[in-house]
N, C-alpha and C positions, 0 to 999 in steps of 0.2 A: 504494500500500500504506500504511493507517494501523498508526501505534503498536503496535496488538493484534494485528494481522497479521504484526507483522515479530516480536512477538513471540513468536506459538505459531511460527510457521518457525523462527527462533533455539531457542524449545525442542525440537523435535521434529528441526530437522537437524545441531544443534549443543548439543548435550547438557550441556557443560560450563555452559552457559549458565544454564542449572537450576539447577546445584550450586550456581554461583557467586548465585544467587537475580537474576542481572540484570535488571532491570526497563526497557523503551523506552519512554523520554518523550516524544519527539518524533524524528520517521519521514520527512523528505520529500530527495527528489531536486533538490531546488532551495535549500534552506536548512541542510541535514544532520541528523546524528542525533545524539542525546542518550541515552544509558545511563546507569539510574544501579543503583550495585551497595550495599548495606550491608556494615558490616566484619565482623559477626560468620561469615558464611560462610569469607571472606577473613579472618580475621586469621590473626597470626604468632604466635611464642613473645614479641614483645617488646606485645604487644597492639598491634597498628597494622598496616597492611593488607600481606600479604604483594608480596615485590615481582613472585612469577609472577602474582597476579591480576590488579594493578595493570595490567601489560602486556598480560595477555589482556583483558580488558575494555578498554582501547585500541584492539586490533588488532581486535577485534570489532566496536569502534565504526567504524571506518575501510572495515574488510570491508562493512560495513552499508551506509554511503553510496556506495559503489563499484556494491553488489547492488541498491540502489534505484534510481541511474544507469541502469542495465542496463536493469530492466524497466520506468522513464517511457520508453527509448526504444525499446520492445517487440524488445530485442536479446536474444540467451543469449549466456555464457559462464561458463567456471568458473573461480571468483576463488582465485587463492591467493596467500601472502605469499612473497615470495622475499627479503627482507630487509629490518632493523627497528635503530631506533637509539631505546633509551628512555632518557631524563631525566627524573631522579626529582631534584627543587626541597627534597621535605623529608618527612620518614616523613609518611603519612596515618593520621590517627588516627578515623579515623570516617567513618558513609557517604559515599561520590561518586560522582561524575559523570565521564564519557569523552563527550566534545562532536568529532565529527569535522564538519567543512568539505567540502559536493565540489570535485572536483578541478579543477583548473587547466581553464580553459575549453579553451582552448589544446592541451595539452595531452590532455585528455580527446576533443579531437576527432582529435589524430595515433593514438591508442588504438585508435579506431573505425575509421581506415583500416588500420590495420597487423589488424585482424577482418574487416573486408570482405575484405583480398587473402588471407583463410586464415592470417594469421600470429597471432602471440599479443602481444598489447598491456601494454605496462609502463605503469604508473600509479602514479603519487607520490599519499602520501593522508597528514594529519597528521590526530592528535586529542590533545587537552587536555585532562590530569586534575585534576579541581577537585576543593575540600575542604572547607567551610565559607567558600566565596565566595573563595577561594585558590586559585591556580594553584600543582598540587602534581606535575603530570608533564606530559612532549611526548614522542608518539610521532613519529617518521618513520617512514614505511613506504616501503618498495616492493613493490607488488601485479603479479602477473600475471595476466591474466585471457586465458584458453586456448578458443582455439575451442572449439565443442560437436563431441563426436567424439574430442576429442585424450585 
């Protein structure tokens, strides 16, 4: 799946996406994904990017590389966040970027067996809020991604 692809799916199955004006930079299951959002959708009463945004466009980012994992390895499941730890470095004042990493090799292959035996797979997923070339947040996730059926 390129950039435009994971884009219209983020618009058309996750709507907020739109709102928020997110834009996907870079799309791959090998190298992760890159969002980038402007602040004027996202801003706050202090002008600088609200901190619900900030986090959804993380978790978005993070969701992304997990969902591209998924179908390089022509698997289904449905991803969702079961808990999230955000660190925010220092208000963001203007466009950024949510840069997620795929997940632990290691780990992302105990995921796949815990999906083969029918059960539901935890996955640890970070992404990195950037801001003018600053690292301005760190999401920790934990994702579950839920056999098809469940």
């Amino acid at each position: 799946m390129n950039p435009r692809e994971l884009q219209d799916y983020l618009n058309a199955r996750i709507p907020l996406s739109r709102a928020m004006a997110v834009e996907v930079r870079a799309a791959s299951a090998m190298s992760g994904v890159e969002l980038a959002a402007p602040l004027t959708p996202n801003i706050n009463h202090r002008d600088t990017v609200f901190g619900g945004s900030a986090s959804a466009v993380a978790i978005l980012a993070a969701w992304s590389v997990l969902f591209l994992k998924l179908r390089a390895e022509g698997r289904s499941g449905r991803i969702v966040i079961r808990r999230n730890t955000m660190s925010y470095e220092r208000p963001i004042a203007g466009d950024f970027t949510a840069i997620a990493a795929p997940p632990d090799a290691t780990a992302w292959s105990r995921g796949l067996a815990a999906l083969d035996r029918g059960r539901a797979a935890r996955v640890h997923a970070t992404a990195t809020l950037r801001c003018e070339g600053e690292t301005v947040g760190v999401l920790e996730g934990e994702f579950v991604i839920l056999p098809v059926g469940d």
